[in-house]
N, C-alpha and C positions, 0 to 999 in steps of 0.2 A: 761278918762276912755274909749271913745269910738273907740281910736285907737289901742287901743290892737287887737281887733278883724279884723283888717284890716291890722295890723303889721302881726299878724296870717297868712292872707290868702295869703297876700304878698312870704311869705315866704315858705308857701305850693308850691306854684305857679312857686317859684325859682325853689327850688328842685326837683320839678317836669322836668321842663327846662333841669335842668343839667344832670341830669340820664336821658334824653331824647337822648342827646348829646354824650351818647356814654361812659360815666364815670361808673366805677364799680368797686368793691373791690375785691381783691385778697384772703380774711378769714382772714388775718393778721390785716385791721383795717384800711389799707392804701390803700386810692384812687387813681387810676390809669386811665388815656385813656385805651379806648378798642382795639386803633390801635399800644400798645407800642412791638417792637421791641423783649425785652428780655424775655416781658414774668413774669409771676409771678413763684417762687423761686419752691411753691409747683411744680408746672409742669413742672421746670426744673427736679428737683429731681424724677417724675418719665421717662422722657428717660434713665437716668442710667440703664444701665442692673445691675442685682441681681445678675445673675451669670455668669460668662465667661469660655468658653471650647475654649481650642487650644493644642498646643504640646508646650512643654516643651522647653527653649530655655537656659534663665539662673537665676540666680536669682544675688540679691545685699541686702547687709544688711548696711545698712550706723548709723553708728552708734551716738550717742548723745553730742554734743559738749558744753561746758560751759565753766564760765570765772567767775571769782570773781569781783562785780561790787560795788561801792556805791551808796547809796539814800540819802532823807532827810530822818530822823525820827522823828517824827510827835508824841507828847504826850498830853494829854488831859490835856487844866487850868483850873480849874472851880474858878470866883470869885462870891463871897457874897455879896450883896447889902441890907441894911436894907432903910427904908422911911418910913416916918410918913404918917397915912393915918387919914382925919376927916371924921369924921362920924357926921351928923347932925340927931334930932327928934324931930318933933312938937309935940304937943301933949297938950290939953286945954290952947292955948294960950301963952304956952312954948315953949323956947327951949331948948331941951338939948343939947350939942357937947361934943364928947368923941371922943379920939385918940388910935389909934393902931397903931404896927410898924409891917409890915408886910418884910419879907425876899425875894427875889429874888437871884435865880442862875442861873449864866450864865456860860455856859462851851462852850469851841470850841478847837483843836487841834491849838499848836505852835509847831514849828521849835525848835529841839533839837538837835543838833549835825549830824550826819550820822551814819547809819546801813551798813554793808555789807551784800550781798547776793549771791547765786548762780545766774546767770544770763543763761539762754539758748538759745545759738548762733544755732544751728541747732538741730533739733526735732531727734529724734530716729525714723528713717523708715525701711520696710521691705517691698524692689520689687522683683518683677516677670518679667520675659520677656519669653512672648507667640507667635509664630508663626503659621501660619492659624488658628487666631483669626475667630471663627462664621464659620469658615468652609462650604463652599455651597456644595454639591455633584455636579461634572461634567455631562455636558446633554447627553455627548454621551463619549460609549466605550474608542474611542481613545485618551481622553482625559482626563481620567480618574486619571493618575498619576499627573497632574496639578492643584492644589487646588486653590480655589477660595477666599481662605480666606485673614488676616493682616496678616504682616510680622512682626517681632521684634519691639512688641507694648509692652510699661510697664505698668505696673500698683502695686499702690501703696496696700499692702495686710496688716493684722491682721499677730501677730507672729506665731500663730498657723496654718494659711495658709501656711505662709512660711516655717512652719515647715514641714506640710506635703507636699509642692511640693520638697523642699529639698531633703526629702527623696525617692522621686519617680526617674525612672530608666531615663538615659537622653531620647529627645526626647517621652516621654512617654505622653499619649493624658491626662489631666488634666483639671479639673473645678474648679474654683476660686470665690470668693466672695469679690469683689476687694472692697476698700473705697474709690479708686478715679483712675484718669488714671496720668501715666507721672510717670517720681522718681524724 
């Protein structure tokens, strides 16, 4: 009984140590070094820019590819089990025993033949390609017609983005709300 409280402090003690060391969580749950490389995912996700402004270069629609695939198909057995169960009771120097049969179900998924399925070989996308991406303004006059921005960057958009850059005039200056970069 007396080591409980000394398992306790032990242990206070550890954790103390380790979050000394440099260890801390990302909100997700999961412990990580303070010195790690990639970074936790939340704080990836805010470098993304929200929105992107360039000129208009071209757009791609790549459309959705599939194939007719099989599986196993998998269906639910349930079997019945009954057992004899004794029930014993003292009682002024008695005994009583009586029996019951109590039931048990067991179910788990077997192996039934194959299903077919749609299978999806390439995803339904819809890119953009933008030129003077982030565009900086030139420091001086003569230099003015030379932009500073990316050149024929993609970026992968929502259909209704692509809808509207579609329909905008070629080269036309355009802001986007991209969901990722690359096609």
């Amino acid at each position: 009984m007396k080591r409980r409280p000394a398992l306790a402090g032990v242990t206070m003690v550890l954790v103390a140590a380790l979050a000394a060391c440099g260890g801390g969580s990302d909100g997700s749950g999961s412990v990580h070094g303070g010195g790690r490389a990639g970074g936790s995912y939340a704080a990836r996700q805010d470098e993304r820019p929200t929105k992107v402004t360039g000129l208009r270069d071209t757009e791609r629609h790549i459309t959705r590819r599939t194939t007719r695939a099989s599986r196993p198909h998998y269906v639910k057995k349930c079997e019945t089990d009954t057992r004899k169960v004794k029930h014993t009771k003292r009682s002024k120097g008695r005994t009583r025993t009586w029996y019951t049969t109590t039931t048990e179900r067991d179910c788990h998924k077997v192996r039934s033949g194959t299903e077919t399925y749609t299978r999806v070989l390439r995803r339904e996308r819809w890119c953009v390609r933008l030129d003077d991406v982030h565009r900086k303004p030139a420091k001086s006059p003569e230099n003015s017609a030379k932009s500073t921005g990316k050149d024929n960057v993609w970026f992968r958009v929502p259909a209704a983005e692509y809808s509207k850059v579609h329909g905008a005039d070629a080269r036309a200056k355009v802001t986007i709300e991209p969901t990722g970069k690359g096609c």
